[in-house]
MOPAC internal coordinates of N, CA, C and O (Angstrom, degrees):
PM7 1SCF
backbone

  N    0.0000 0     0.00 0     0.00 0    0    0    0
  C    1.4569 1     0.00 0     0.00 0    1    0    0
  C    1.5301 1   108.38 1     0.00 0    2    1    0
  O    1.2310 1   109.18 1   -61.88 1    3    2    1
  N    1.8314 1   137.88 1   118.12 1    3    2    1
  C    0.9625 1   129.03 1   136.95 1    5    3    2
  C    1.3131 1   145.18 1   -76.69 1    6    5    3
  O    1.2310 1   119.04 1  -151.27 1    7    6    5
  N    1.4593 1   119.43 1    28.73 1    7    6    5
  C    1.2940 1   120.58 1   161.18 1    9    7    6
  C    1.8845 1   132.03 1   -96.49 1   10    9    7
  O    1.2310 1   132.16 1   -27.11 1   11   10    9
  N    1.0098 1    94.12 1   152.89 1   11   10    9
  C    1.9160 1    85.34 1  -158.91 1   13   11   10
  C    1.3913 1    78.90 1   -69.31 1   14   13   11
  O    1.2310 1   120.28 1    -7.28 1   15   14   13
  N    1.6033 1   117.07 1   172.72 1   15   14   13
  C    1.9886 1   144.01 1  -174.10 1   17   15   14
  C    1.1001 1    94.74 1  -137.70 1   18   17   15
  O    1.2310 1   126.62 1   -47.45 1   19   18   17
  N    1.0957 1   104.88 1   132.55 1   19   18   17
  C    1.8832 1   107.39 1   172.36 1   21   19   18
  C    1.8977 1    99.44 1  -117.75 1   22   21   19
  O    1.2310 1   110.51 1   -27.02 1   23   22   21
  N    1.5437 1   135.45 1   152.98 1   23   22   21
  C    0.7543 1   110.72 1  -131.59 1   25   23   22
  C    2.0629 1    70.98 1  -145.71 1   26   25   23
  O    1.2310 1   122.85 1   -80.39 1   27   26   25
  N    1.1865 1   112.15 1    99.61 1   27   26   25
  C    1.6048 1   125.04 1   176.26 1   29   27   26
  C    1.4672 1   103.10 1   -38.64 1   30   29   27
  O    1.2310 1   119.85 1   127.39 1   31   30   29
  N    0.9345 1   117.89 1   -52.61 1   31   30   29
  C    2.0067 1   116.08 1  -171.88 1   33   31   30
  C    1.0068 1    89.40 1   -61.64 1   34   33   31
  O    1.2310 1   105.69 1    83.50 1   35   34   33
  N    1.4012 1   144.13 1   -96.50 1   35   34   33
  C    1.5632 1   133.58 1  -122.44 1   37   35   34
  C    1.6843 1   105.95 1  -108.97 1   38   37   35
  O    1.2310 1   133.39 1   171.28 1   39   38   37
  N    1.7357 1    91.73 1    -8.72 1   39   38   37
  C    2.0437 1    86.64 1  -175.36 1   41   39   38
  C    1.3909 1   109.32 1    56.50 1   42   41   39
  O    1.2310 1   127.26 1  -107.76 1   43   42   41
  N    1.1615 1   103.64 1    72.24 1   43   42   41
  C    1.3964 1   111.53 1   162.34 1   45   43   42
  C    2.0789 1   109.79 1  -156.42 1   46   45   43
  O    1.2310 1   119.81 1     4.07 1   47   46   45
  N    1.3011 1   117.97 1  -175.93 1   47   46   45
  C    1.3715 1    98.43 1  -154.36 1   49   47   46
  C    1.5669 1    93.13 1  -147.63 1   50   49   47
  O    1.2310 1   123.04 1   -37.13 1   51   50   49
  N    1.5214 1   111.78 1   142.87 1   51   50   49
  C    1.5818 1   102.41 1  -145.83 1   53   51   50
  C    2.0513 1    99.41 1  -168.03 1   54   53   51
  O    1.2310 1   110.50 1   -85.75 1   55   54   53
  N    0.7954 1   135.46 1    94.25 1   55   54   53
  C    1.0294 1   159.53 1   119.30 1   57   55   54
  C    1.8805 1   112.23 1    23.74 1   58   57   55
  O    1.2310 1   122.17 1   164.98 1   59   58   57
  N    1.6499 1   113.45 1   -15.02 1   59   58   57
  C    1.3165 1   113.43 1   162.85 1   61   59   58
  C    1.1737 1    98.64 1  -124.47 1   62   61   59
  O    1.2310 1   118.98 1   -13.92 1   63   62   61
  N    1.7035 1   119.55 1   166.08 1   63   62   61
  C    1.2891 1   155.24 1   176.39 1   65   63   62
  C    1.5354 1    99.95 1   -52.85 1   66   65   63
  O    1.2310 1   116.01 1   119.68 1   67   66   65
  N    1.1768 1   125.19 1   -60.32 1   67   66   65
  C    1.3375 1   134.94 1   175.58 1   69   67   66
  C    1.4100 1   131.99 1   -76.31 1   70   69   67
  O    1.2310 1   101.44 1   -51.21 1   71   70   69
  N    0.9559 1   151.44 1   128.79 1   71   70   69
  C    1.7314 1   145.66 1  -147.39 1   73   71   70
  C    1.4685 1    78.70 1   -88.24 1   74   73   71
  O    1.2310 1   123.26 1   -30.80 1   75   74   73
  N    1.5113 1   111.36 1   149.20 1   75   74   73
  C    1.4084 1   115.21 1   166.87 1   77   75   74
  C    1.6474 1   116.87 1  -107.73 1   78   77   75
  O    1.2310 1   121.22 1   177.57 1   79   78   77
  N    1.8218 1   115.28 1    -2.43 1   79   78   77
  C    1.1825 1   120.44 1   156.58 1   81   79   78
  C    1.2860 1   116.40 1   -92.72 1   82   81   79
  O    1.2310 1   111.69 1   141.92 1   83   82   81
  N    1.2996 1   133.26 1   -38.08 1   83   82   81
  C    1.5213 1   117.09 1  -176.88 1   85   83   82
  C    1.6705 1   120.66 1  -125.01 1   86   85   83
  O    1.2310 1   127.99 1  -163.24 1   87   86   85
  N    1.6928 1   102.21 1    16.76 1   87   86   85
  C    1.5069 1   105.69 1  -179.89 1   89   87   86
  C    1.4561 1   114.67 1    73.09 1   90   89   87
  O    1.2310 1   117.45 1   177.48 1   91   90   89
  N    1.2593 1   122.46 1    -2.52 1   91   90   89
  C    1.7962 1   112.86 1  -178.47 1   93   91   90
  C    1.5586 1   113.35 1   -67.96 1   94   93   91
  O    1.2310 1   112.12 1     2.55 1   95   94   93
  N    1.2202 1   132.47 1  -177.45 1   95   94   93
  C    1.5488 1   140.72 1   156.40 1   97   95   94
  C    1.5368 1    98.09 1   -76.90 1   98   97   95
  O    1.2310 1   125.07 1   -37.87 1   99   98   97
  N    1.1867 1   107.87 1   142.13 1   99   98   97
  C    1.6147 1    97.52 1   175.85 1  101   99   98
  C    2.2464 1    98.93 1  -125.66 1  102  101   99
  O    1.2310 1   125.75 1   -24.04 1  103  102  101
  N    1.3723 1   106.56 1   155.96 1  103  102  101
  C    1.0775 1   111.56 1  -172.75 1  105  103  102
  C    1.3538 1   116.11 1  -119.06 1  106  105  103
  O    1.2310 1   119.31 1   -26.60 1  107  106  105
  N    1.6207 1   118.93 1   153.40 1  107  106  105
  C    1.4253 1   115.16 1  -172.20 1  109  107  106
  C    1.3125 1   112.39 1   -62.18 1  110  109  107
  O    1.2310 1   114.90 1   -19.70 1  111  110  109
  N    1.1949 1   127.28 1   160.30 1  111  110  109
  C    1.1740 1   126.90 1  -162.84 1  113  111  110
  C    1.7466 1   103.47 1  -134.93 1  114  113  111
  O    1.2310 1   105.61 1   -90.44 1  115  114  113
  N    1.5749 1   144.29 1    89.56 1  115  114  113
  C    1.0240 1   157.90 1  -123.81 1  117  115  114
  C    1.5929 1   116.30 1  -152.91 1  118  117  115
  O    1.2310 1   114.58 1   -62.55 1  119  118  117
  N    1.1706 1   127.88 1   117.45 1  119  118  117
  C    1.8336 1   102.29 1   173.59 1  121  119  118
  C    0.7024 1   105.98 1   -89.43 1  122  121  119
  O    1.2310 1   116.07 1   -10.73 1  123  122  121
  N    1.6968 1   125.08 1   169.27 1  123  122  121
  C    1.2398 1   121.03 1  -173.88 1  125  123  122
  C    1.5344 1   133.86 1   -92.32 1  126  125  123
  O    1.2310 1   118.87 1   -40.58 1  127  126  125
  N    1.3216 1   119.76 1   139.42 1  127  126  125
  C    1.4043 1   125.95 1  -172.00 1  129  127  126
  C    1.7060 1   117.76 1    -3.89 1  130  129  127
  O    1.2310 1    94.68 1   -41.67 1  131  130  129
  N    1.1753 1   161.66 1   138.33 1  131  130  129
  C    1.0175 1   151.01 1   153.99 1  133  131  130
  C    1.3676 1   111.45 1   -85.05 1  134  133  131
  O    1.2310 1   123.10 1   -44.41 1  135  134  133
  N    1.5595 1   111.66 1   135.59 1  135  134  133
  C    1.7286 1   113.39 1   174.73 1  137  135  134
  C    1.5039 1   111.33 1  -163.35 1  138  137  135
  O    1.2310 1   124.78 1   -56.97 1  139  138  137
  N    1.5691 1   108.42 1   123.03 1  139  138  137
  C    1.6384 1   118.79 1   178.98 1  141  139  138
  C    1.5446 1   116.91 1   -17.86 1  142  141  139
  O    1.2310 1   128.60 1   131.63 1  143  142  141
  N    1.1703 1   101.04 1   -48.37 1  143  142  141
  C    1.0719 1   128.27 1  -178.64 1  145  143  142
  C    1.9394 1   131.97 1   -78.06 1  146  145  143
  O    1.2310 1   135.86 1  -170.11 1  147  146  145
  N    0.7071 1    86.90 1     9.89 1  147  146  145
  C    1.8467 1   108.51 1  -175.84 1  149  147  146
  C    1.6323 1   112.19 1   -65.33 1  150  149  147
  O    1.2310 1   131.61 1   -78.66 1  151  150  149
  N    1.6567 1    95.19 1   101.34 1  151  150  149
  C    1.4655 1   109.30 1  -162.72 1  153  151  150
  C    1.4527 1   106.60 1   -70.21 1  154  153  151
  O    1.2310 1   126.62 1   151.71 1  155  154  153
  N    1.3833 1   104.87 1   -28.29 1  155  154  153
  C    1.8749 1   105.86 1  -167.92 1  157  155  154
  C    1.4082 1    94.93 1  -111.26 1  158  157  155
  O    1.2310 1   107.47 1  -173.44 1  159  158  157
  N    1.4463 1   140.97 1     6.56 1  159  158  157
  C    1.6352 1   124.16 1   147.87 1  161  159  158
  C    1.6680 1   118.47 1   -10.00 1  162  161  159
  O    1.2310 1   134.60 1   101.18 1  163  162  161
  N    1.3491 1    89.37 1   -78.82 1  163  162  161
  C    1.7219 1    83.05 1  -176.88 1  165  163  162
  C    1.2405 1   136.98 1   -75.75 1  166  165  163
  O    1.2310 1   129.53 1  -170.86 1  167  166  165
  N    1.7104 1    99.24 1     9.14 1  167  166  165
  C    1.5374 1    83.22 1   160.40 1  169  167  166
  C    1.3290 1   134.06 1   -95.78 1  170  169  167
  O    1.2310 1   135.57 1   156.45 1  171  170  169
  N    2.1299 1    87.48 1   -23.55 1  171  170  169
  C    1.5530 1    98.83 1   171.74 1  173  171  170
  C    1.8813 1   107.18 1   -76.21 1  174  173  171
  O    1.2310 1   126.01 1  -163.66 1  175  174  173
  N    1.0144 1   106.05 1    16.34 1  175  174  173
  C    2.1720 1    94.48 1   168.02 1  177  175  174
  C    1.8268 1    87.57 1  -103.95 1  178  177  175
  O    1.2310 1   118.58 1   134.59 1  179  178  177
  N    1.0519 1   120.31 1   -45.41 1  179  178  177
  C    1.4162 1   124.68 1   175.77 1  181  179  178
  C    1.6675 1   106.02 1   -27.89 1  182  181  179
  O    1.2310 1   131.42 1   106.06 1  183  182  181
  N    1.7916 1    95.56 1   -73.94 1  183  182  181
  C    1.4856 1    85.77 1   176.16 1  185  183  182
  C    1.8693 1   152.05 1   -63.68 1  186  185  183
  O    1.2310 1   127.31 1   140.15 1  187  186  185
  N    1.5649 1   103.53 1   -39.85 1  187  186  185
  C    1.1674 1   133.61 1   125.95 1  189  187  186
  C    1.8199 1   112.10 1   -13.00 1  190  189  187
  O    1.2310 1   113.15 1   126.04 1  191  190  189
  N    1.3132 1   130.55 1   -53.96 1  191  190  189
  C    1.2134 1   100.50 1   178.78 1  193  191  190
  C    1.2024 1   124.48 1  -107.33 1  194  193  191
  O    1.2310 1   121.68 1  -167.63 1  195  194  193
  N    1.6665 1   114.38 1    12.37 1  195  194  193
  C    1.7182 1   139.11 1   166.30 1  197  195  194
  C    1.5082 1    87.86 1   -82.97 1  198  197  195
  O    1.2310 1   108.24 1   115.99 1  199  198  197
  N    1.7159 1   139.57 1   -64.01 1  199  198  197
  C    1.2164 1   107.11 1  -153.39 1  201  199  198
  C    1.7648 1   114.27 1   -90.79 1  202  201  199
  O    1.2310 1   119.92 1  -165.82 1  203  202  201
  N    1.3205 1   117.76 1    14.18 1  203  202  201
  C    1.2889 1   122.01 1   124.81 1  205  203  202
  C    1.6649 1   139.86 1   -22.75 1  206  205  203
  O    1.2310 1   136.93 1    87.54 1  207  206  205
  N    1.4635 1    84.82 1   -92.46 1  207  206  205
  C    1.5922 1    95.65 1   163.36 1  209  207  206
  C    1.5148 1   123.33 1   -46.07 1  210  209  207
  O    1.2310 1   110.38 1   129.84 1  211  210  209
  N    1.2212 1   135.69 1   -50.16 1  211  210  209
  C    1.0184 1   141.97 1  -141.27 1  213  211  210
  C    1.8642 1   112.33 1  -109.49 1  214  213  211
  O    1.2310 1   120.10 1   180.00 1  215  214  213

């Protein structure tokens, strides 16, 4: 696999399927597609500026 894994438990970023600090599955880690047209934009800035605050 050449895509980097980012790894939810420990947040860190790792090059195997398996975390090599805490054993989890780790998942690709990607933003999402950009498009003019982006029906749920505002909800993800919506959320984005609650988990800011909070």
């Amino acid at each position: 696999m050449s895509e980097i894994l980012y790894c939810r438990k420990c947040k860190s970023y790792t090059l195997d399927e398996m975390c090599n600090k805490c054993k989890e599955k780790t998942v690709v880690k990607k933003p999402a597609r950009f498009s003019p047209q982006d029906r749920y934009g505002e909800y993800r800035r919506k959320l984005k500026k609650l988990e800011k605050k909070g």
